[in-house]
C-alpha positions as a printed NumPy array, in Angstrom:
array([[ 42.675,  38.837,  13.633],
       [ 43.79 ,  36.081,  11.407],
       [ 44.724,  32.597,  13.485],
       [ 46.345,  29.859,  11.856],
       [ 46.193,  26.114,  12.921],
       [ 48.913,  23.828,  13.154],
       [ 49.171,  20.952,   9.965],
       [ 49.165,  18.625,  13.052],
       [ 45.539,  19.586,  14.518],
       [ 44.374,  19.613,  10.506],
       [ 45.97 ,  16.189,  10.163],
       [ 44.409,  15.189,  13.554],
       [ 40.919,  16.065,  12.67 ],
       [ 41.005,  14.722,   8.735],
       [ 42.224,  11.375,  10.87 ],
       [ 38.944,  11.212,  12.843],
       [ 36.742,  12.017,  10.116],
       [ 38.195,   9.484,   7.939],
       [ 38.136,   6.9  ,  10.861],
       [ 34.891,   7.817,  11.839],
       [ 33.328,   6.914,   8.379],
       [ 35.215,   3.663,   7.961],
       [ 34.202,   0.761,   5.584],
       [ 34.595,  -2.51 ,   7.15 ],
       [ 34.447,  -5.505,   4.469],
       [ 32.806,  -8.425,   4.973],
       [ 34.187, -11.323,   4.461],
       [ 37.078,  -9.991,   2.791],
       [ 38.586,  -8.341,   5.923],
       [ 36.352,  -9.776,   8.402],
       [ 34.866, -12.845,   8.746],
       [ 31.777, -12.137,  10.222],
       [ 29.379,  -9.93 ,  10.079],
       [ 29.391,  -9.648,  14.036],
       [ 33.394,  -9.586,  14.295],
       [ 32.99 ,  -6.283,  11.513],
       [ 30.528,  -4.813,  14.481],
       [ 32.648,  -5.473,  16.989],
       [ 35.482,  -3.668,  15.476],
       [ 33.074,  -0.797,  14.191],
       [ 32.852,   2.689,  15.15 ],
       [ 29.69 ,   5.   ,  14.985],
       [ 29.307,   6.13 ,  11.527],
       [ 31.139,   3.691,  10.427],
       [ 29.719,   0.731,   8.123],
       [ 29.793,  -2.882,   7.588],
       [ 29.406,  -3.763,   3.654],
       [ 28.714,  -7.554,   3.34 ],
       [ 29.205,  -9.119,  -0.197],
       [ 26.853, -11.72 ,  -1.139],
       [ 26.252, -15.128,   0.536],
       [ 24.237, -16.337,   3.353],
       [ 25.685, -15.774,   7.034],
       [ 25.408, -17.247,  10.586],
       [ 22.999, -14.913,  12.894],
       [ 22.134, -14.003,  15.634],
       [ 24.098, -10.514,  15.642],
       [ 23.962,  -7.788,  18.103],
       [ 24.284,  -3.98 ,  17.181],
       [ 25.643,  -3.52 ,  20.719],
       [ 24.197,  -0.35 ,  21.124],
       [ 26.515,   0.932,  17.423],
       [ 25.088,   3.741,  15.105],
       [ 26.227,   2.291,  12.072],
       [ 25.251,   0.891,   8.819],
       [ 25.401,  -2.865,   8.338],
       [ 24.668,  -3.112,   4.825],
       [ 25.073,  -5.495,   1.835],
       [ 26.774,  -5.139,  -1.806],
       [ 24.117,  -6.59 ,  -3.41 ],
       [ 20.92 ,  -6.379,  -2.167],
       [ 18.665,  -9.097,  -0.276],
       [ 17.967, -11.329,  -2.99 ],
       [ 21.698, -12.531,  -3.392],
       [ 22.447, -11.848,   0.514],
       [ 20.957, -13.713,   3.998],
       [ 21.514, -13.338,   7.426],
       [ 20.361, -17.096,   8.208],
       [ 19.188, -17.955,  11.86 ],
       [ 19.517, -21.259,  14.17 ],
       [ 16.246, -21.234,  14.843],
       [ 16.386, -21.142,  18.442],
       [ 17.402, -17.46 ,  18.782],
       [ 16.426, -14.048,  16.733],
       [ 18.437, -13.234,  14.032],
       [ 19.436,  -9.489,  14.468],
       [ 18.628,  -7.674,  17.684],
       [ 19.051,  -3.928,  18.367],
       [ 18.448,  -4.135,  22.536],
       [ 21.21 ,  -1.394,  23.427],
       [ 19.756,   2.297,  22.852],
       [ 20.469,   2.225,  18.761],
       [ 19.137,   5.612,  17.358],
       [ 17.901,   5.741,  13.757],
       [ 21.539,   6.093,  12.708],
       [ 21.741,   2.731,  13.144],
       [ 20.764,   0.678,   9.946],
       [ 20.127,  -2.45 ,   8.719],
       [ 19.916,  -2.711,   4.527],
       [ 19.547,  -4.935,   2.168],
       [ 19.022,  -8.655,   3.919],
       [ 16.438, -11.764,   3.492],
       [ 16.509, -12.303,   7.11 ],
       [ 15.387, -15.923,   7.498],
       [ 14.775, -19.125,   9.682],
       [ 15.18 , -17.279,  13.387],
       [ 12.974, -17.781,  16.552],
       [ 11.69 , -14.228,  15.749],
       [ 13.574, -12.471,  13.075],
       [ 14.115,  -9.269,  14.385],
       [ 13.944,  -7.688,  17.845],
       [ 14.457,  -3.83 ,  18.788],
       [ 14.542,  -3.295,  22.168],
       [ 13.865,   0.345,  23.705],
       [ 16.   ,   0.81 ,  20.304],
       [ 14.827,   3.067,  17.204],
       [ 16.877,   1.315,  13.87 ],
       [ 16.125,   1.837,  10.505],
       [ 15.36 ,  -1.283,   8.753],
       [ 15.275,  -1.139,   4.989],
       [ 15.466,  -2.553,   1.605],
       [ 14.913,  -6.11 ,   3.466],
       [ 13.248,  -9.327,   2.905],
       [ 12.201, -10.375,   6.59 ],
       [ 10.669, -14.56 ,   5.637],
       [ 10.357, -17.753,   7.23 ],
       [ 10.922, -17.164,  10.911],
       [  8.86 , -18.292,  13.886],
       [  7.984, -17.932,  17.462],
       [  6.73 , -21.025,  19.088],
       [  7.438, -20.557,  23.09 ],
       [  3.875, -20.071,  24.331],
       [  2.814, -16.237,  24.386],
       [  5.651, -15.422,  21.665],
       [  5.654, -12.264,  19.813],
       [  6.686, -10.955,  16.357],
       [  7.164, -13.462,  14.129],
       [  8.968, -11.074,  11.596],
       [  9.732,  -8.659,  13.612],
       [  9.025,  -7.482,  17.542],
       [  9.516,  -3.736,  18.819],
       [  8.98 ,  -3.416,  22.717],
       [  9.277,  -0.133,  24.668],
       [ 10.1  ,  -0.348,  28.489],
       [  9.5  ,   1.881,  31.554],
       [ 10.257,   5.869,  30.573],
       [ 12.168,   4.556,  27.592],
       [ 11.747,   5.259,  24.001],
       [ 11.453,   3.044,  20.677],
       [ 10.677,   4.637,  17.168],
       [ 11.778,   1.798,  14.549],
       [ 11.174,   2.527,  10.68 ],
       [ 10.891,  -0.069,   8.625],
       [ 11.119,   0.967,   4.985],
       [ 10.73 ,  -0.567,   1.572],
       [ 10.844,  -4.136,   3.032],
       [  8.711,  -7.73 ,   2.729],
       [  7.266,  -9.323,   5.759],
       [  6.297, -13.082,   4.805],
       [  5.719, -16.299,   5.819],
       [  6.488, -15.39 ,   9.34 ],
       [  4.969, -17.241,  12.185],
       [  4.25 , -15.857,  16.304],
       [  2.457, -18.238,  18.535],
       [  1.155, -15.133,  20.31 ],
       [  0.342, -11.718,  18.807],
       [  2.052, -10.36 ,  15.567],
       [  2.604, -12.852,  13.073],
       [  4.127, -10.196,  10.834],
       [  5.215,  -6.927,  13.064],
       [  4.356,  -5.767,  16.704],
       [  5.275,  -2.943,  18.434],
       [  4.579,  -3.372,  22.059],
       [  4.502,  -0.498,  24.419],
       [  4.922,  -2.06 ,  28.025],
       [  4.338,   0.54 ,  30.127],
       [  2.671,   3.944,  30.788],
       [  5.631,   5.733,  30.748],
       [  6.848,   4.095,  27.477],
       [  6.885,   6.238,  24.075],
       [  7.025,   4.597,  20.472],
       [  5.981,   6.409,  17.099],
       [  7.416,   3.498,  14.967],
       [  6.534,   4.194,  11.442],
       [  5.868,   1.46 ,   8.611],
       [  6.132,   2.725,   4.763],
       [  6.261,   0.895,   1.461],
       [  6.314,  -2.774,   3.009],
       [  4.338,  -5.967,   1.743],
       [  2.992,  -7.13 ,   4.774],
       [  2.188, -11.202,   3.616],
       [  0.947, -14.35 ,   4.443],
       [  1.785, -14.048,   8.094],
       [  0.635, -15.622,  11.128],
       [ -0.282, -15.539,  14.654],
       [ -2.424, -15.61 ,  17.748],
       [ -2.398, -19.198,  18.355],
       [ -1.906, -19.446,  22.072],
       [ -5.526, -18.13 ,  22.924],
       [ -3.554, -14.793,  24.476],
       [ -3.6  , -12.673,  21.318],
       [ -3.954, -12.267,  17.537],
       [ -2.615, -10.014,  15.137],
       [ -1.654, -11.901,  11.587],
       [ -0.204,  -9.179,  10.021],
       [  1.262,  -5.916,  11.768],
       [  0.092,  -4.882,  15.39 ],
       [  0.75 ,  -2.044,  17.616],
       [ -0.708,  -1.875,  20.946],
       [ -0.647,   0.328,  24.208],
       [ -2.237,  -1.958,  26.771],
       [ -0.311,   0.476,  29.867],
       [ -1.584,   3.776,  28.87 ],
       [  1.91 ,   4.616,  27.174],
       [  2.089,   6.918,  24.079],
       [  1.946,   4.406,  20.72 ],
       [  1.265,   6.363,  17.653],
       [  2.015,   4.675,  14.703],
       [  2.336,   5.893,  11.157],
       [  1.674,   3.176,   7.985],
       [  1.915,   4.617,   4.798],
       [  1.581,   2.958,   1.292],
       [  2.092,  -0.578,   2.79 ],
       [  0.068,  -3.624,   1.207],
       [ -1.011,  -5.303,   4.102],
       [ -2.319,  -9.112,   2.373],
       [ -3.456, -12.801,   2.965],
       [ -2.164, -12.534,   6.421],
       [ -4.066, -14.751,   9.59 ],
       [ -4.71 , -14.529,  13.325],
       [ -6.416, -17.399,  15.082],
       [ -7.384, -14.496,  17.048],
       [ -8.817, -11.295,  16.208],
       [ -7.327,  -8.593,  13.593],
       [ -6.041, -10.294,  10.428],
       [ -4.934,  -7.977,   8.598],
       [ -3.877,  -4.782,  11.023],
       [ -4.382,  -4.3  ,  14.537],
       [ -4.116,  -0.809,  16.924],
       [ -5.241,  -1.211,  20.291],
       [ -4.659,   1.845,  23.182],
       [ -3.16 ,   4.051,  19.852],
       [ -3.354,   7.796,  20.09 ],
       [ -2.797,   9.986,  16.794],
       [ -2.31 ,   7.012,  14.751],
       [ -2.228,   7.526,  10.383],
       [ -2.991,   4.619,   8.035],
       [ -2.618,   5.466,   4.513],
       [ -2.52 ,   5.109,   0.841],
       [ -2.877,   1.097,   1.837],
       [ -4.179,  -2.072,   0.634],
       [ -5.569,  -4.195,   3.58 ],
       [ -6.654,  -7.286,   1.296],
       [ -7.723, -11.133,   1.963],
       [ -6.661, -11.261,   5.612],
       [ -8.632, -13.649,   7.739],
       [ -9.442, -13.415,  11.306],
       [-11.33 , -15.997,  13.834],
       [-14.634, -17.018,  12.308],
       [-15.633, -18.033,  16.009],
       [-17.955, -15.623,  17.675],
       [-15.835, -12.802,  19.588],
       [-13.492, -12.6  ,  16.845],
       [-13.108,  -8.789,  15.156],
       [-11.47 ,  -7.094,  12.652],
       [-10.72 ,  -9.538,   9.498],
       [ -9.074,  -6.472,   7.605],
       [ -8.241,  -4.329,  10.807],
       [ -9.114,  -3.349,  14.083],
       [ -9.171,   0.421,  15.678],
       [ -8.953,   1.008,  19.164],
       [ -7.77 ,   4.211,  20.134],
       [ -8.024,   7.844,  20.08 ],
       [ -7.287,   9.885,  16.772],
       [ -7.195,   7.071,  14.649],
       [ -7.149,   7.974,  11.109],
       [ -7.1  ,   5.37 ,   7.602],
       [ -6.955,   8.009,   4.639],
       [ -6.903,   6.753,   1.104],
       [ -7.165,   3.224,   1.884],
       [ -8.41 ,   0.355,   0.095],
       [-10.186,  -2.472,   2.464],
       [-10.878,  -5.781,   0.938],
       [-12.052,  -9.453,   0.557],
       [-11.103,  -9.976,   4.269],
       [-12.835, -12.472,   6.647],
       [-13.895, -12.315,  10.53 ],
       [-17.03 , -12.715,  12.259],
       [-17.722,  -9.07 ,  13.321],
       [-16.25 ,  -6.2  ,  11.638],
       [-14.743,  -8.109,   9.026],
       [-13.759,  -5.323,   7.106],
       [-12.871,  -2.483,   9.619],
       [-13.763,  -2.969,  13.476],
       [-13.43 ,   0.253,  15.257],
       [-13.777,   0.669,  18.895],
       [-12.658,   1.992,  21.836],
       [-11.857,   5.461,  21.03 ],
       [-12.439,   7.908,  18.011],
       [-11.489,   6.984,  14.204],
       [-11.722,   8.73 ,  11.332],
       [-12.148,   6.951,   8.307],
       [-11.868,   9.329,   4.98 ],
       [-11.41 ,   8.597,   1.2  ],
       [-11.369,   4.45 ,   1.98 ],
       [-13.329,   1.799,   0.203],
       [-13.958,  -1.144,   2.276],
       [-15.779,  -3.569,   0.016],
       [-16.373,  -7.083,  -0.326],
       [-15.519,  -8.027,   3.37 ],
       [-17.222, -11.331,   4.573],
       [-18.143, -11.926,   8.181],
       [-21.237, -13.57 ,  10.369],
       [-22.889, -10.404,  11.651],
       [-23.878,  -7.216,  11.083],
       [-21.583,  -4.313,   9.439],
       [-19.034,  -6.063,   7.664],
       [-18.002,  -2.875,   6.101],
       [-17.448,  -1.059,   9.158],
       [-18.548,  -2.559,  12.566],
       [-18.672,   0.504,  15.685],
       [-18.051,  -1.048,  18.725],
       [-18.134,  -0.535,  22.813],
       [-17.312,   3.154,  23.365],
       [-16.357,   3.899,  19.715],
       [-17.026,   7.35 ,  17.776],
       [-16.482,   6.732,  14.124],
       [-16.926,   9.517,  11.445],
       [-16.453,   8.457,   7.932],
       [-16.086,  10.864,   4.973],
       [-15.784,  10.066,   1.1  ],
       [-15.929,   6.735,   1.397],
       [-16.846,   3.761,  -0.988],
       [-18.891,   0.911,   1.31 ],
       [-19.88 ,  -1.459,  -1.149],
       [-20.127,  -5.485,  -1.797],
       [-19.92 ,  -6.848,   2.23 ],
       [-21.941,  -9.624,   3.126],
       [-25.016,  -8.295,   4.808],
       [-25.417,  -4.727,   6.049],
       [-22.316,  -2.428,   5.279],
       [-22.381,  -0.552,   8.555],
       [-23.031,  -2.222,  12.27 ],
       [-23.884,  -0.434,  15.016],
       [-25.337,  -2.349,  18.234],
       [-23.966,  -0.48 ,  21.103],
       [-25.689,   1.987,  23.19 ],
       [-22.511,   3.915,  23.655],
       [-21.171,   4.076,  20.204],
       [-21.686,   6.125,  17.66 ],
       [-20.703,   6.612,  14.147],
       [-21.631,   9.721,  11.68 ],
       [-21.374,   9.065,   7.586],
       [-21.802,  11.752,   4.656],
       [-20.366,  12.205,   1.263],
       [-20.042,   8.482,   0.811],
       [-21.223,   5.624,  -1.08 ],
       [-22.942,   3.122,   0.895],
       [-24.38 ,  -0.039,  -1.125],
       [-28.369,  -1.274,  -0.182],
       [-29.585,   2.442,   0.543],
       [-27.867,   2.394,   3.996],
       [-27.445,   5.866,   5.573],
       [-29.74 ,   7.568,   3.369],
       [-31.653,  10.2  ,   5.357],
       [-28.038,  11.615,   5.014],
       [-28.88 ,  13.752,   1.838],
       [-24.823,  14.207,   0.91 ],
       [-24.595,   9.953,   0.657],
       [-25.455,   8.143,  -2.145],
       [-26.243,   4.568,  -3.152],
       [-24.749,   3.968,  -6.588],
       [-22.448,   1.048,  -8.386],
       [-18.995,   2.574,  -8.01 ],
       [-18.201,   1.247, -11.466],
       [-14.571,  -0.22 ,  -9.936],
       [-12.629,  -1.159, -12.447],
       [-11.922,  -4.776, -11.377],
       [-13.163,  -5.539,  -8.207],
       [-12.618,  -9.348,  -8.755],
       [ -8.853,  -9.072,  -9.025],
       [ -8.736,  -6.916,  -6.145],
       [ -8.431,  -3.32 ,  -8.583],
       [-10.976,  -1.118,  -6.659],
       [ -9.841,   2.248,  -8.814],
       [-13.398,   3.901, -10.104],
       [-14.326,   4.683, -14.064],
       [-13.894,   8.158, -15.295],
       [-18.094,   7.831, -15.298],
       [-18.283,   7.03 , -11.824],
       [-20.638,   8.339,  -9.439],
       [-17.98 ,   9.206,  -7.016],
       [-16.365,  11.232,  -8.979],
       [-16.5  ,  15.079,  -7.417],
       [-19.05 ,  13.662,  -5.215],
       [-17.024,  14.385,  -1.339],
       [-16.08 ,  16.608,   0.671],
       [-13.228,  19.034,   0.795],
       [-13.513,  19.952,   4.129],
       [-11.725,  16.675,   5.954],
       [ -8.87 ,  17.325,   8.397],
       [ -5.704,  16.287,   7.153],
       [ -6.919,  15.393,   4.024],
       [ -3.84 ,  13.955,   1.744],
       [ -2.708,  15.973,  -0.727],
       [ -2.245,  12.928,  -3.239],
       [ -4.564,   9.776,  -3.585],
       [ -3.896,   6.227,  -3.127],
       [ -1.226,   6.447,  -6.834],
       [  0.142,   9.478,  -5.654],
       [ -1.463,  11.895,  -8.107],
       [ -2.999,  14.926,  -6.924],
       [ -5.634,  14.37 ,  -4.636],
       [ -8.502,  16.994,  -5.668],
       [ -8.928,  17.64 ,  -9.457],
       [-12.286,  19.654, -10.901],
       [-12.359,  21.71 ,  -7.595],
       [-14.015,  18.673,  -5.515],
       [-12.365,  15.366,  -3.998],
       [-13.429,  12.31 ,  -5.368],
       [-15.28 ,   9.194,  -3.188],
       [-13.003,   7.016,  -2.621],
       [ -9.002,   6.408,  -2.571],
       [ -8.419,   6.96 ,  -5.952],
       [ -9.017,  10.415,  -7.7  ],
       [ -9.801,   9.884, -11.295],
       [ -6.827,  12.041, -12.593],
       [ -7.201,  15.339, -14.501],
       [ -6.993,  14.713, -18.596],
       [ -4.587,  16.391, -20.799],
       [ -6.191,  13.74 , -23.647],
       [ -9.529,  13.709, -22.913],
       [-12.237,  11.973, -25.457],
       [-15.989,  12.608, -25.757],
       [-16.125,  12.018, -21.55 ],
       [-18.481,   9.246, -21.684],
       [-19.142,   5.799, -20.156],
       [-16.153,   4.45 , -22.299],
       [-12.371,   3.619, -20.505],
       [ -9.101,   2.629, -21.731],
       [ -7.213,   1.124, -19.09 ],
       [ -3.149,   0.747, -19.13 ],
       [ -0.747,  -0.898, -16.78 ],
       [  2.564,  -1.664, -16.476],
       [  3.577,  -4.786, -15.124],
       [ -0.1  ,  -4.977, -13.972],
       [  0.37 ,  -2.364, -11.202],
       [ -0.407,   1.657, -10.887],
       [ -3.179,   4.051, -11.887],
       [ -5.099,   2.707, -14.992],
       [ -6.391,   6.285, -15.823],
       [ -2.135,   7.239, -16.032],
       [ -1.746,   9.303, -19.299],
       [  1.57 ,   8.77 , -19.451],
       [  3.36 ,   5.694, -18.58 ],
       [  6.574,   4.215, -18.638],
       [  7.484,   1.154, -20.073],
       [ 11.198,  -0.803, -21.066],
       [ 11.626,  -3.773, -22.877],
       [ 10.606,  -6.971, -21.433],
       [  7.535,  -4.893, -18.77 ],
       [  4.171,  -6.257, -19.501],
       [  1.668,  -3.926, -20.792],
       [ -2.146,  -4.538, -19.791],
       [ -4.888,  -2.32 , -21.654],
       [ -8.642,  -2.909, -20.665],
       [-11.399,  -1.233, -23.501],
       [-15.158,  -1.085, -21.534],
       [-17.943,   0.357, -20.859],
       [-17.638,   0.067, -17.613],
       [-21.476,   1.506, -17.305],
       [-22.987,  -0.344, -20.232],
       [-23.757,   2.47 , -22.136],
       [-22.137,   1.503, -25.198],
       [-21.886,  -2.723, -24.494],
       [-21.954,  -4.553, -27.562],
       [-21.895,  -1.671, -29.845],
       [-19.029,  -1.635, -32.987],
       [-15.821,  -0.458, -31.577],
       [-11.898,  -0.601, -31.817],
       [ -8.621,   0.605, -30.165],
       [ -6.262,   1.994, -32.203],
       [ -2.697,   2.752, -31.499],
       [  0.219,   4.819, -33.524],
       [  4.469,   4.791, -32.514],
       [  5.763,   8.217, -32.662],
       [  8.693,   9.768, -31.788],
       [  8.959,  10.655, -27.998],
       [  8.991,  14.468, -27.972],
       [  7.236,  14.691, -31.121],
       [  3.141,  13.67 , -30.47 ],
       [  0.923,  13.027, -33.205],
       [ -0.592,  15.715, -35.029],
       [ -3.847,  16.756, -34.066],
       [ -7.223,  16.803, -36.186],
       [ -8.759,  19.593, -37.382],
       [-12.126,  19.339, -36.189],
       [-12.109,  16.601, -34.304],
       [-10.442,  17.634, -31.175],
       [-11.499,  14.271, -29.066],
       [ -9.168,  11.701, -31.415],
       [ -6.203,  12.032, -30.669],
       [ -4.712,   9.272, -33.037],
       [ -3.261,  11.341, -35.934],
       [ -5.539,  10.13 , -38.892],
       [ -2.91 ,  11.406, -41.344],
       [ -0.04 ,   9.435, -40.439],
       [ -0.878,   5.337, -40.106],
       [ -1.874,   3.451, -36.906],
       [ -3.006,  -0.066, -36.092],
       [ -6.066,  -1.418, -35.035],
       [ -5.312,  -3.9  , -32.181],
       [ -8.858,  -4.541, -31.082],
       [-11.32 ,  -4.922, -33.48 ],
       [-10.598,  -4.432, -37.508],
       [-11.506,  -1.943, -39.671],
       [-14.527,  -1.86 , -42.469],
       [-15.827,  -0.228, -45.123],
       [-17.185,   1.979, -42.806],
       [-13.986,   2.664, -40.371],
       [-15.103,   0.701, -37.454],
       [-15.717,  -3.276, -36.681],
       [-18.512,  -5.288, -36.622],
       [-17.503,  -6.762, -33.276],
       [-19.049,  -5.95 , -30.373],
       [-17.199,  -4.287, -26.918],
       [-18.307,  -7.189, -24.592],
       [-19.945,  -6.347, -21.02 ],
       [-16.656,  -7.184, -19.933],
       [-14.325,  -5.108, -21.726],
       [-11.852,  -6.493, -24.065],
       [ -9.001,  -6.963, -22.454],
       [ -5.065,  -7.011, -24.141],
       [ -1.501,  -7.764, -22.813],
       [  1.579,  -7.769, -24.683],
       [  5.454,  -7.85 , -24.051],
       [  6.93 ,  -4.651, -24.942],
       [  9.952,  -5.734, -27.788],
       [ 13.469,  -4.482, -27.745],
       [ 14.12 ,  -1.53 , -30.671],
       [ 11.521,   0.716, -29.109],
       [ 13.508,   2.806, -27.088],
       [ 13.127,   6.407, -27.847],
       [  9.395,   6.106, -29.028],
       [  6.231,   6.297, -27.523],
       [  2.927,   4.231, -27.963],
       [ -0.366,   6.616, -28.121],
       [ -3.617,   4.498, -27.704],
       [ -7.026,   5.557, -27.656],
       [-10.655,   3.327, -28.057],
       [-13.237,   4.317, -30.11 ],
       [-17.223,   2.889, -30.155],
       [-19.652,   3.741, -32.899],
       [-23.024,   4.668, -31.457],
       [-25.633,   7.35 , -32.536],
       [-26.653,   7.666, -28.876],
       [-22.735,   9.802, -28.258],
       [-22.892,  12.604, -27.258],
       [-21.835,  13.803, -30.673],
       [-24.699,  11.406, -32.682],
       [-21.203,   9.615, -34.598],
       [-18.915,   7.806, -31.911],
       [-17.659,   7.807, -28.18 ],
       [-13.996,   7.93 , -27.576],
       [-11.659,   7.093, -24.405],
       [ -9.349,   9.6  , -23.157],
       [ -5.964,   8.549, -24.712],
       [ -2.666,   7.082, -23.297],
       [  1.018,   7.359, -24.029],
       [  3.403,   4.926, -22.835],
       [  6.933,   5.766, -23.581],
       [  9.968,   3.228, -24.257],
       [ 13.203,   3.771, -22.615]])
């Protein structure tokens, strides 16, 4: 049986639809941001043009978007400095969002309450918490008796914030044992924050802790996590009373904790059960014990990391096991800290390594380690991706639980059959060259997988290119890179006979390294170095594509004639 409906119930419910996805202008038709709230309805949202505006506002418990035209770098929510700027204390779910704001100058900048908002797209700077025992400098998540708080906080910089107390970046603080969070943290810079200057905590950078036995488990996922303090202990990251918490695909670099004795964790601490960092890169941080990773209290699985170059004042500045801890690491790189790599002075801790790379012969009697140079690609400017003639190279183990499917870049995770050492896999080759000790590096704007065969570039993006040998195999030997514009869509032709160049030697290229003799290759010699190149990428190019390649001269290749780098195409849009 066919029913109809009345125009006036169709009108009725197009009316509530409509209202219930209402923009609200700001401050064309309200103006203020927290007038536009108070008039809002769930669903509905608040579109801000750009300016800076008066906080503190209140969600008051809305599920709606408060949002601005233009993005954060044109738009600020600007606190009084006595107060936090935005504060989600009322219930919000995740349909309530916050996008697009340089939240600034606030006694906190951001507090969520028993609340679970989605923060995005913002720049969170400049605010501090000096009342004694303060927390969350950028922002502070706290989770009450038998409540619930899961904030995400996406695609957003946390700098130059300040907390007297713990969390000079971000802390999520469950209070009690009843109390549930599983706050996630993706794609954020995580900077030059501050905290743990009462004596009560530490925490510089981002912190989550479960001091009441309440369920906090985290996830952090391609977050750069940087030059961030604590007076106390944990620089960098810090997860104490966790339980089935995932760090990954994440620099933690030059954070500093405490240099006084009792101080842990420069680049992070662990302290819970099921912790996992996957496909993390630890580095250049500073603490007296544990400077690179401090794990304790609980079971941590560290897989595919590199924690290198950490400085601290006792043993294991790699990895430190403390009271209580079990710590299994798998295809890891543990390389360049001060003193021994891997600390382990508790009777009741314990910590199992295989299929890694630990520097000074540590862990040897395990016969699936190794002790070899990495070959990283520029470990002095923080790049710890390996050379394509790395030992780490199909040199782990398959067999890790929850092992990513993608590395640190986002390529695919296991290529040749067997995962790499490490959190970068060297990426399969569709150009490959004579597969030797010789690299060609590209980057874009200085960023992204070096080994990338294809690249995208527009103009005005800096383009990087390193030549080496990363190994010394071929250092000082005659050598050049060449490069040739083609058509995108239309690659060079290839050479009969010499499958490994992949320059077309029938149509013309340049020589940008190097120059060309009698006898087709330079007299100069690749330095131990590498030669390195930039260059701006010039308007007119859109629509072509730039194929380089590198090239040595040596009768010790593999072929008796020359060595050549896999080759790279960057296309112009």
């Amino acid at each position: 049986m066919v029913r109809s409906v009345s125009p006036l119930v169709v009108s009725l419910v197009l009316t509530s639809l409509l209202s219930a996805q209402a923009t609200l202008n700001v401050p064309s038709q309200y103006a203020t941001i927290q007038a536009a709230i108070l008039a809002a309805q769930n669903s509905d949202t608040v579109l801000v043009a750009p300016g800076n505006y008066a906080g503190p506002i209140d969600y008051m418990g809305k599920d709606i978007t408060v949002m601005s035209s233009q993005g954060a770098s044109v738009t600020g929510l600007v606190g009084s400095g006595s107060l936090r700027v935005v504060t989600f204390v009322s219930g919000e779910s995740n349909a309530a969002i916050l996008d697009g704001f340089t939240v600034t100058g606030g006694a906190g900048g951001i507090l969520c309450q028993d609340s679970s908002p989605v923060i995005r797209n913002c720049r969170i700077v400049g605010n501090m918490v000096t009342t004694q025992g303060g927390d969350g400098g950028g922002i502070l998540c706290t989770v009450g008796t038998g409540a619930a708080g899961s904030p995400t906080v996406e695609d957003c910089v946390i700098s130059g914030n300040f907390a007297v107390g713990s969390g000079g970046g971000i802390l999520c603080h469950v209070l009690s044992a009843t109390g549930v969070s599983f706050m996630t943290v993706r794609r954020c810079e995580i900077t030059s924050n501050a905290g743990g200057y009462s004596g009560t905590g530490g925490i510089g950078g981002l912190g989550f802790l479960s001091l009441s036995q309440g369920t906090c488990s985290p996830t952090v996922e391609d977050c750069t996590i940087s030059y961030n303090s604590s007076a106390g202990a944990a620089g960098g990251l810090d997860m104490v009373g966790v339980t089935n918490a995932l760090v990954s695909g994440s620099l933690i670099q030059q954070n500093t904790s405490s240099t006084m004795a009792g101080s842990a964790g420069g680049g992070a601490r662990l302290a819970g059960q099921q912790v996992k960092l996957f496909n993390c890169v630890v580095s250049g941080n500073t603490s007296f014990t544990g400077a690179g990773v401090y794990a304790t209290e609980g079971d941590q699985l560290l897989a595919n990391c590199t924690i290198a170059d950490n400085i601290g004042n006792s043993p294991g500045n790699g990895i430190f096991a403390g009271q209580n801890a079990t710590v299994t690491v798998r295809n890891c790189n543990v390389w360049g800290n001060q003193g021994s790599q891997i600390g382990l002075i508790w009777a009741n801790a314990t910590i199992n390594v295989a299929y890694s790379n630990i520097a000074n012969g540590e862990f040897s009697s395990e016969p699936t380690n190794i002790s070899i140079d990495p070959l990283f690609v520029d470990a002095g400017n923080g790049d710890y991706h390996v050379a394509s003639s790395s030992p780490c190279v199909d040199a782990g183990s398959n067999t890790v639980l929850g092992l990513p499917v993608a590395d640190i870049d986002g390529t695919p995770r296991i290529v040749n059959g067997t995962v790499d050492i490490g959190p970068d896999e060297v990426p399969a080759t569709l150009l490959p060259g004579t597969m030797e000790d010789l690299d060609l590096y590209t980057w874009i704007n200085t960023t992204g997988d070096p080994h990338a065969e294809l690249a995208i570039a527009t103009a005005g993006d800096l383009v990087s290119m390193r030549f080496v040998a990363q190994g010394g195999t071929f250092t000082g030997m005659s050598g050049l890179v060449a490069a040739q514009l083609f058509p995108t869509g239309s690659a060079p032709l290839p050479n009969p006979g010499f499958a490994d160049i992949h320059i077309s030697l029938s149509a013309p290229f340049t020589v940008i390294w190097g120059s060309l003799t009698p006898t087709s290759f330079p007299a100069a010699g690749l330095p131990s170095s590498g030669a390195d190149l930039t260059t701006v990428v010039p308007v007119g190019l859109s629509g072509t594509s730039l194929r380089l390649q590198g090239f040595v001269q040596n009768p010790a290749a593999s072929n008796g004639l020359y060595a050549a780098t896999r080759a790279h195409d960057i296309s112009f849009l």
